[in-house]
N, C-alpha and C positions, 0 to 999 in steps of 0.2 A: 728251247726244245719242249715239244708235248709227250706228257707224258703216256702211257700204254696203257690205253685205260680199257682195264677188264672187268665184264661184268657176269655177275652171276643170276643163276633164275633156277626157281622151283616152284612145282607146283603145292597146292592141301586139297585137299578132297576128294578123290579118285574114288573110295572105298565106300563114301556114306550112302545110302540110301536118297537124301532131300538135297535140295538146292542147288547153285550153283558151285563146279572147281572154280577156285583159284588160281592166278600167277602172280610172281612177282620177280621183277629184276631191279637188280642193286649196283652200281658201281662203287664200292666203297672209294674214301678215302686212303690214300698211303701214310700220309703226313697228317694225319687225324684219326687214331686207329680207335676199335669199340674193344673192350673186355668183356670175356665170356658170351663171344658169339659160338653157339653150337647147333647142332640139330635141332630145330621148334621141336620136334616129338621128349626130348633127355630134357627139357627146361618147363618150369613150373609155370601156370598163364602168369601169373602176377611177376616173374621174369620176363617172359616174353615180350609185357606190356609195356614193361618199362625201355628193354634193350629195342623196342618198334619204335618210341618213340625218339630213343638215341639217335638209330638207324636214321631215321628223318631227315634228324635234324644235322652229322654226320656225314651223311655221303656223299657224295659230288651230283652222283642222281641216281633218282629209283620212279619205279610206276609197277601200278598193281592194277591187275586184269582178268574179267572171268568170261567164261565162258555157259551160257544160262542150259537148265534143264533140259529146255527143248532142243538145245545142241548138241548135249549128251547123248539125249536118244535118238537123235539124225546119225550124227556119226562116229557115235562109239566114245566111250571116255579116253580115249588114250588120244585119238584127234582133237577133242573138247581140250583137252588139258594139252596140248603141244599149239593149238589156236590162242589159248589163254595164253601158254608162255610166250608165242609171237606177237601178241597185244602186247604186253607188259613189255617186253622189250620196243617196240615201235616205238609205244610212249614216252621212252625217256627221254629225258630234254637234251643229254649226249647223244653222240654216236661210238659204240664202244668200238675196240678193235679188235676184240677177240669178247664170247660169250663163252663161259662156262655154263652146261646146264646139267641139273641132278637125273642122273638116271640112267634107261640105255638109248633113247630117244633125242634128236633133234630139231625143231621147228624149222619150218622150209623159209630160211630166209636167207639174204645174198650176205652175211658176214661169216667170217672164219668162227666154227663154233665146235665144240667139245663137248661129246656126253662123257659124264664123270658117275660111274656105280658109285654110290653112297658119296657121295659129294657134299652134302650138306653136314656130312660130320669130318671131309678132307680140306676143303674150301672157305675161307671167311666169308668170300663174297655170295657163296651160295647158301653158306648158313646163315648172312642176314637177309637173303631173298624167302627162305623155310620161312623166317618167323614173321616177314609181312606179311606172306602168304595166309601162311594160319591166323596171328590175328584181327586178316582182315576176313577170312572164311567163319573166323568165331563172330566176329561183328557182326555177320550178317545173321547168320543162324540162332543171335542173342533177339535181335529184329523178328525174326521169325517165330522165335519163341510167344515176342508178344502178340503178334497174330495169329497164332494155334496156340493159346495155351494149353490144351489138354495132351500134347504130343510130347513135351519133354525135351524139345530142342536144347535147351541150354542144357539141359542133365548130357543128352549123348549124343551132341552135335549133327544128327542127322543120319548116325552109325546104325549099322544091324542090332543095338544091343536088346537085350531079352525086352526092357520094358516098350522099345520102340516099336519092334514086332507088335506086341500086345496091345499100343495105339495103336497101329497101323488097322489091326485085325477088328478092333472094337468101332473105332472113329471113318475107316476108309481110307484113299489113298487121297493126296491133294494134288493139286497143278503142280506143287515144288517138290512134289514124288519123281525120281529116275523112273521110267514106266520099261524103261530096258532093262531095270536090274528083277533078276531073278526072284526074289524076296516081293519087291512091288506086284512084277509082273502076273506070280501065284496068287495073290491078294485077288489083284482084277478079273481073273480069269476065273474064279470060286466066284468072284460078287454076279459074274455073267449068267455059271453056271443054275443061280438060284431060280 
């Protein structure tokens, strides 16, 4: 008899300013469990990095998937990141029987699936999808770091925070700027007006 193999998926990135969201889905293991899977956001990176690497090596199958800037601003973040979670799930080398996904949202695909409101802190399998997601959304935005060094990427991954602004305003917007989000989009429309 096979077992019921459920998988979970979430997305990181929804909220920053630069790069691409993430997804990731995970079938965990049953008869292999992880400790201290939680929500990516309540765990320290140097947790994260280690329980991603457990995750791996652990689960019966996973795959992580993004969805690029330019698809953000075609059609909306909540698309981009429901596209990403339907990559991330396509990928995996299973076929689950049921997906749990974080949120109120579910990707258009033909299996039985479940939005779960805060799922990543109800869910194992969705809180080891959180933390691929994220350390694979930091991976990249560590990348990016060293091709903009003057932005700050590593400091605030890509976020609104005060110092990002402050590049943004001093240095300009980049290709890996969301040109839909409000904050960029102000930038570009003041650099037109000069």
């Amino acid at each position: 008899m096979t077992s019921h193999l459920i998988c979970g998926v979430d997305e990181a990135g929804r909220g920053p300013l630069a790069g691409a969201v993430f997804a990731a889905a995970v079938i965990l293991d049953p008869a292999n469990p992880i400790e201290g899977l939680a929500d990516s956001k309540k765990l320290s990176e140097k947790k994260r990095d280690a329980l991603a690497i457990e995750i791996k090596s652990k689960a019966l199958a996973w795959a992580i998937a993004s969805s690029s800037v330019e698809e953000i601003d075609e059609i909306n973040i909540l698309q981009a990141s429901l596209l990403a979670m339907k990559r991330s799930i396509e990928a995996l080398s299973l076929v689950p029987n049921e997906v749990l996904i974080d949120g109120l949202h579910c990707p258009k695909l033909s299996l039985p699936m479940r939005a779960i409101v805060q799922g990543d802190s109800k869910e194992a399998c969705i809180s080891a999808s959180s933390i691929l997601a994220k350390t694979a959304r930091d991976a990249n935005l560590y990348d990016l770091d060293k091709l903009y060094p003057a932005y700050g990427f590593a400091k605030h991954k890509g976020y609104p925070t005060p110092l990002h602004l402050q590049m943004l305003e001093e240095h300009g917007v980049l290709t890996i700027h969301r040109k839909s989000y409000a904050p960029v989009n102000k930038i570009l429309n003041l650099k037109k007006g000069k």
